[in-house]
N, C-alpha and C positions, 0 to 999 in steps of 0.2 A: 787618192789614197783609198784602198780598200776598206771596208767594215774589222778585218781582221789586222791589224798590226803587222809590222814585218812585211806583207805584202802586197803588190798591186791589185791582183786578182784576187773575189772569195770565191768566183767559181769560174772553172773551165770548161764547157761544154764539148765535146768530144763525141764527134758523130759522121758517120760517112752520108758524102751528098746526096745518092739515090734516094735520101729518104726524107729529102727535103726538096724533091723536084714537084713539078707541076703546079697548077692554082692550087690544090692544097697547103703546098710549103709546110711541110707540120712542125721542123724543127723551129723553123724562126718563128711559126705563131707560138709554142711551147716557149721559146725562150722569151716571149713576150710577156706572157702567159707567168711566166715562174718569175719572173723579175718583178711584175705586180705582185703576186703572194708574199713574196719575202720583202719587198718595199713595206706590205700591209703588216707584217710581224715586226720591224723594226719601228715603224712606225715612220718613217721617211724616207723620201724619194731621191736614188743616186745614189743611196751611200752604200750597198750591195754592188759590187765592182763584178759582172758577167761577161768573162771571155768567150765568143765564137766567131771560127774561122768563116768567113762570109762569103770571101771569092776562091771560086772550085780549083787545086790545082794543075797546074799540066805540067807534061814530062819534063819542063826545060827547070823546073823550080826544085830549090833545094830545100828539104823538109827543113834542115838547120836556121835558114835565112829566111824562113816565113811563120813559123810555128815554135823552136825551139823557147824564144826567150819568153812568150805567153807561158808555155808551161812550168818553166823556172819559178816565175811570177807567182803561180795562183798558188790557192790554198788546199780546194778541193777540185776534185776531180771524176766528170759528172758525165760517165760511160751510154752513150744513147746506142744501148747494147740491139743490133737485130741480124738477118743474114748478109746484109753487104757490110754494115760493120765488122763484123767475122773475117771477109775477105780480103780487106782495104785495106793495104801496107800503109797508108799512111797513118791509119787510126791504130793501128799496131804498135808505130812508130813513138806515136801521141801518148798511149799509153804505158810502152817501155822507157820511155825519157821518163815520166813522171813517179812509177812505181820507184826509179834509179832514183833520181834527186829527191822524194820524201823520205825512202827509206833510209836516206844521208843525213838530212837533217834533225836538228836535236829533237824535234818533235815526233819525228817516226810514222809510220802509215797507220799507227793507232793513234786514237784519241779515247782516252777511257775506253769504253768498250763499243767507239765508232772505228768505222774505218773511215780514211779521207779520199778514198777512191768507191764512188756511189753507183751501182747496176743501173739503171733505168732500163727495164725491157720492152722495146716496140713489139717485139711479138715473142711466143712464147719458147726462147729455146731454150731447151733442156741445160741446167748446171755440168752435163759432162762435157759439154762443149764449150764453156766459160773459157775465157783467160786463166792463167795461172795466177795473173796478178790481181783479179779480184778477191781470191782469199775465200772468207768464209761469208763474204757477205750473199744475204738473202736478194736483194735486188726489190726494184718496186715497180710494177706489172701497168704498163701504158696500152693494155689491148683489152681484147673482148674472148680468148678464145675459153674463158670459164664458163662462156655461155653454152659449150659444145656441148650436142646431147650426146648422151651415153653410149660408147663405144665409140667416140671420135678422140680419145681425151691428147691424142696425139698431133692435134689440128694445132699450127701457128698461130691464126687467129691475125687480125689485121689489127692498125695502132689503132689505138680512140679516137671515133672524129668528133673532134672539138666544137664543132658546131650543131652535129647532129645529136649529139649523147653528150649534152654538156652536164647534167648529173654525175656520167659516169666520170667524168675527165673531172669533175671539180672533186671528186673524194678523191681521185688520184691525186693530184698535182696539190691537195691539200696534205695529205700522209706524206709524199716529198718535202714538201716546205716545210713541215712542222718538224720534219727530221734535220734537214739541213738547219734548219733555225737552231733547234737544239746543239746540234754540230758547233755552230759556230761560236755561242757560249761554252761551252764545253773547251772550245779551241781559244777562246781569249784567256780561260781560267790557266790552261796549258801554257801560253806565252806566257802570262805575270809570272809563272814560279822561273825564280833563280836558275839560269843550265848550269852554274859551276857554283855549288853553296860558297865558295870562300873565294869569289871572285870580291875585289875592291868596290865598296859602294863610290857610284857620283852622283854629283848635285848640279846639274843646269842653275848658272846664276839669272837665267832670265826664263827660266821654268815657272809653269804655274806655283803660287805658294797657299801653302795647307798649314794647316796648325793641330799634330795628334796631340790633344788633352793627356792629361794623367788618369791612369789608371786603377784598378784594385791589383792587389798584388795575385790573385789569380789569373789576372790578362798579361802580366806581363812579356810572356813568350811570345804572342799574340801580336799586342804592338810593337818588340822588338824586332821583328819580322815586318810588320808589315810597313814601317820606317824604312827597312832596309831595301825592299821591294820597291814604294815610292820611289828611293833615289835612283836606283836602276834606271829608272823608268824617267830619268832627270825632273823630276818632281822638287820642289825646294823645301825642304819639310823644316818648321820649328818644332822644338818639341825638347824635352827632359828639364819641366819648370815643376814641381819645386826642386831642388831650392830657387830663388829662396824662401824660407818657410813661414815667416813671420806675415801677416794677413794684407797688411796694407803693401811692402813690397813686393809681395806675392803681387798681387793684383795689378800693380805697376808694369811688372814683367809679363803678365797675361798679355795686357792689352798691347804693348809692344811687340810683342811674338804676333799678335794678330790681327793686328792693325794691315790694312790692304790685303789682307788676304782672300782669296775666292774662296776657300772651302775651311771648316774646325772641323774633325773627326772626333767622336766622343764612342769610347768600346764602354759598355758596360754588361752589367752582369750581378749576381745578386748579392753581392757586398757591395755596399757603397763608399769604398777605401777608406784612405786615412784622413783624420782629420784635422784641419788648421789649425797650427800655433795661436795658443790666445781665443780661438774660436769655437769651442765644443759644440758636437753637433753639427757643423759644417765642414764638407770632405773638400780639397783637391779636386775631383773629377767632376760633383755639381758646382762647387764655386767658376771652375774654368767653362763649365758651361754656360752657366749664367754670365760670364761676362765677354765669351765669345759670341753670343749670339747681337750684339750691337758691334763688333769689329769686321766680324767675313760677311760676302755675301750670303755666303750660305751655310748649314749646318747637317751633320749626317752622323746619326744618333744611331750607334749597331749593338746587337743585343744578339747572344747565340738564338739558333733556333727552336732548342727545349729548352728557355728559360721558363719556367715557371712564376712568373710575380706575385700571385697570390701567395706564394710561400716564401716570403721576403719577410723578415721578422720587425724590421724598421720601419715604422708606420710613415713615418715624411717619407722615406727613398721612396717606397713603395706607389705611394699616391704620385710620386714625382714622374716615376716610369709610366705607370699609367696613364696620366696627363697627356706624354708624348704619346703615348701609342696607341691612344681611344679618344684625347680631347679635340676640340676644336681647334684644326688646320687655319681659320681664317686671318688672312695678315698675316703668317710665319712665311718663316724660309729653310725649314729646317725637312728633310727625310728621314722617318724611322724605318730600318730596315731588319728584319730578321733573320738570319742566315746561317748560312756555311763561313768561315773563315778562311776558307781556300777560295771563296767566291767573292772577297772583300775587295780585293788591290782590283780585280777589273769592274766593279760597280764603281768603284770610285774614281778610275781614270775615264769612265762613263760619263759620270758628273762631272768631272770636269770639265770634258769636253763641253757639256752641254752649256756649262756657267762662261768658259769663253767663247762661244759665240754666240751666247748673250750680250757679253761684255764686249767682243767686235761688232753686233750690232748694236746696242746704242752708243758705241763711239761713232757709228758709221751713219748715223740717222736712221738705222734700222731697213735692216735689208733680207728679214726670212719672213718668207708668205705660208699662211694654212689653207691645204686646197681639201675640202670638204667636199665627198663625193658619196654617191651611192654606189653601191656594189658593179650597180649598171653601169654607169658610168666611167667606171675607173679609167678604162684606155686613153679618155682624153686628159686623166688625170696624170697620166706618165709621160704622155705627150709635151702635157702643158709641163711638168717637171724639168724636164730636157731645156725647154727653149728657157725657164727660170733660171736653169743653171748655167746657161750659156751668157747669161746677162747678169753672171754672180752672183744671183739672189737665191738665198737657200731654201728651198721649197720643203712642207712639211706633207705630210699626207693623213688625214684623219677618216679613212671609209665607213660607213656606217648601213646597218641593215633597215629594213623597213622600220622600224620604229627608233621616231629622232631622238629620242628620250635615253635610249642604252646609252651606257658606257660616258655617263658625261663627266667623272673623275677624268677620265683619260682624255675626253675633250676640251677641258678644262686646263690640267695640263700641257696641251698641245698652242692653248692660246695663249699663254704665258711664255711662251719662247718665239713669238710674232708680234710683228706689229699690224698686218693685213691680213683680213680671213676671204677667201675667194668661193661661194658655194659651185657646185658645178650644178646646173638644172638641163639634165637629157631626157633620160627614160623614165625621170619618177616625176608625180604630178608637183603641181602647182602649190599645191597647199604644204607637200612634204620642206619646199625650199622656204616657203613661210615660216612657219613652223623653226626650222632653224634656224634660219636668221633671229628670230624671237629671244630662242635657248641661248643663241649667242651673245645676242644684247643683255638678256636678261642675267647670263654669269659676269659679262663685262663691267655691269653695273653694281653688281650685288660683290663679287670680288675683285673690284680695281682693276681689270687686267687694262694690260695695255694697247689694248686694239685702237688704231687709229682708220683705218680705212677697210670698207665693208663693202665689197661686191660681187655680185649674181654673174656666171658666165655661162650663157646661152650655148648648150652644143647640138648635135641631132641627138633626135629629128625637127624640124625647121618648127620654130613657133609662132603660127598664124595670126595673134595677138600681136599687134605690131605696139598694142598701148601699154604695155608689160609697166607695172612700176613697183618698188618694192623701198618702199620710204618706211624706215622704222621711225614716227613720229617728227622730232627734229635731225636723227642722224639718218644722213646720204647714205643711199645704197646706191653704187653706181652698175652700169648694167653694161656689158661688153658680149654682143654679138656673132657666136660662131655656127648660128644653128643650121645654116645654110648650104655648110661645110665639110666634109668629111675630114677633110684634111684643117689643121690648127690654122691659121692665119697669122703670121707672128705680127702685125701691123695692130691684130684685135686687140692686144696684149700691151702695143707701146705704149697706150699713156700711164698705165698701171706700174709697168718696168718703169717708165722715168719718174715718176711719182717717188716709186722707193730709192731712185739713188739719189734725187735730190729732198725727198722728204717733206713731199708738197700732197696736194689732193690730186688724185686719178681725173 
């Protein structure tokens, strides 16, 4: 399953062979190269689904019966624009099926104001030479010829070599991914809306269940929408309590409605609604929240994006909003988020997802691993992802720059949906993977995460220190050696993969 719904593929790489020959191979390092980027935007490995055609056609093969159903499939479509690209009927081919089938389907070859057919240009050919089908898009420039001194400005220019100019290639391939990242949010928000506003809602009986709270009578368009969306989306939603209105059957019926629930959805805003029979002073929307937060697992507390709370005239509501969205997170299970309402129904089918396979790992004895890398590192961190997922453990990815300290909300996080952290130690020293294993222990201990097993994976280049040990006090750090290697070992890896499927020590 792809990152975007609806489809196998999020991207389809579309590029003629000449431009992938010899020891450089550029497109399959690039498509290396881009599936780490956007692994590192999502923040996890595998789940960016990237099509490309790997073995070179010949005359006897039918573009239909090798290519066609990839392109049906994907989402976007990711033109590796240069001169044999131009000439190749078959990359013609590739990209007349696809301009055909998106412009068919209800999504269109727009996405707000993306296109889902993207230029990538190996070298620089001039816009009047373009396809028809790329439209109005700008294209994003994978060469060097802006280096041309003046009066050449007419010069090709060669692709970026990746090895030698990796400066220049990391702003590139970063301005790509940050665009297609954007893209593909943009393209889930697309999917959750309705194709047919008066098509019949359903409800999966063995769908996730949610529980939308009661609202102010200003949300109400809001949440009647975004019920109706859920179910689409076979979602099992409870929801329209009160009545009844009286306090204590109120409350009776709350916790019913949300009892085994994974998610309660709470909209609010700056009325604090109506308030309980018999109860002055206490509304519907905080009382359901108050007593959804011991039924679901979890709770997701959404607020417009220009809410203002300072200018909330209710002194309780007011402190109440702010509690959530400035107080102390420790021990909660709850997300507050600020936003768009058109950006709601795919945050929350996000969290979902994220809450069940939570919930199919520790039914499972816990089967998703955190591979902790540095920037240097990554390749053997998409490597190691690959052979993870081949042995159905779901691998997380958290990269980090030179200083271990950044970004430890997000690492934090990331350790909370694992039960194993794996550091990778290649190109960065000795003290850096110290250092984090530390940070790690020291959130594990301070917020309960649930990390059960902690180890260091050795890659290149080879480490001379044959005495390596990395014992955090009383808890094991186990040490798995690949430094030797250029290539993974999947043997390095077994006792760690049998550990998580039987849920024993590495």
């Amino acid at each position: 399953m792809a990152l975007l719904p609806s489809f196998e593929y999020d991207v389809f790489i579309s590029y003629s062979h000449v431009d992938n020959l010899g020891d450089d191979a550029w497109v399959e390092r690039f498509h290396q190269a881009l599936e780490i980027a956007l692994a590192r935007r999502v923040g996890r490995i595998g789940v960016v689904k990237i099509w490309r055609d790997k073995k070179k056609l010949d005359g006897d093969q039918l573009f239909d019966e090798t290519i066609e159903t990839a392109v049906t499939k994907s989402a976007i479509f990711l033109a590796v624009t240069s001169t044999g690209y131009l000439e190749s009927s078959y990359c013609k081919l590739e990209l007349q099926s696809f301009y055909q089938k998106a412009s068919a389907e209800p999504y269109g070859l727009q996405i707000g104001d993306r296109s889902r057919i993207c230029n990538l240009l190996l070298t620089k050919i001039p816009p009047t030479r373009w396809p028809s089908e790329y439209g109005r898009v700008s294209g994003f420039a994978f060469h060097d010829a802006d280096d041309s001194p003046p009066g050449d400005e007419d010069r090709l220019g060669e692709p970026t070599d990746q090895a030698a100019d990796k400066p220049r290639f990391k702003r590139q391939l970063a301005a790509l991914a940050d665009s297609l990242y954007k893209l593909f949010n943009a393209f889930k928000e697309q999917i959750a809306q309705p194709v047919v506003a008066d098509a019949p809602s359903t409800t999966a009986e063995d769908g996730p269940k949610v529980f939308v709270a009661d609202v102010a009578d200003s949300l109400a368009l809001i949440k009647k929408r975004l019920i109706t969306e859920l179910q689409r989306k076979g979602v099992r939603v409870e929801h329209g309590i009160p009545p009844p209105y009286e306090a204590i059957p109120h409350a009776e019926k709350v916790k019913a409605a949300t009892k085994d629930g994974l998610l309660s959805i709470h909209l609010l805003d700056e009325l604090p609604g109506r308030e309980i029979q018999g109860e002055p002073g206490q509304t519907y929307p905080q009382r359901q929240l108050e007593l959804a937060r011991d039924c679901t697992q979890a709770q997701l507390v959404w607020v417009q994006k220009e809410l203002n709370a300072s200018a909330i005239e209710d002194e309780g509501y007011r402190a109440l909003l702010n509690q959530y969205e400035h107080g102390e997170r420790e021990g909660t299970r709850y997300d507050f988020v600020r936003g768009s309402s058109t950006l709601l129904v795919p945050q929350i089918l996000e969290k979902l997802e994220q809450l069940q396979k939570v919930q199919e790992k520790s039914e499972g004895a816990g089967r998703a691993i955190l591979l902790d890398t540095h920037l240097k590192d990554q390749l053997y961190a998409l490597e190691l992802g690959r052979l993870l997922l081949e042995n159905s453990i779901q691998p997380y990815i958290n990269p980090q720059e030179d200083d271990p300290n950044k970004n430890l909300d997000a690492f934090e996080g990331r350790l909370r949906q694992v039960t194993s952290l794996v550091i990778l130690y290649g190109n960065v020293s000795e003290s850096w993977v110290r250092h984090r294993l530390a940070v790690a222990l020291q959130l594990c201990v301070i917020k309960n995460l649930p990390i059960e097993s902690f180890s260091v994976l050795l890659v290149p280049p080879e480490k001379l220190d044959k005495n390596l040990a990395f014992q955090l006090g009383p808890v094991a750090v186990h040490l798995l050696d690949n430094s030797r290697s250029a290539v993974l070992d999947p043997s390095t890896m077994a006792p760690l993969c049998r550990s998580m499927r039987t849920g024993g020590a590495a």
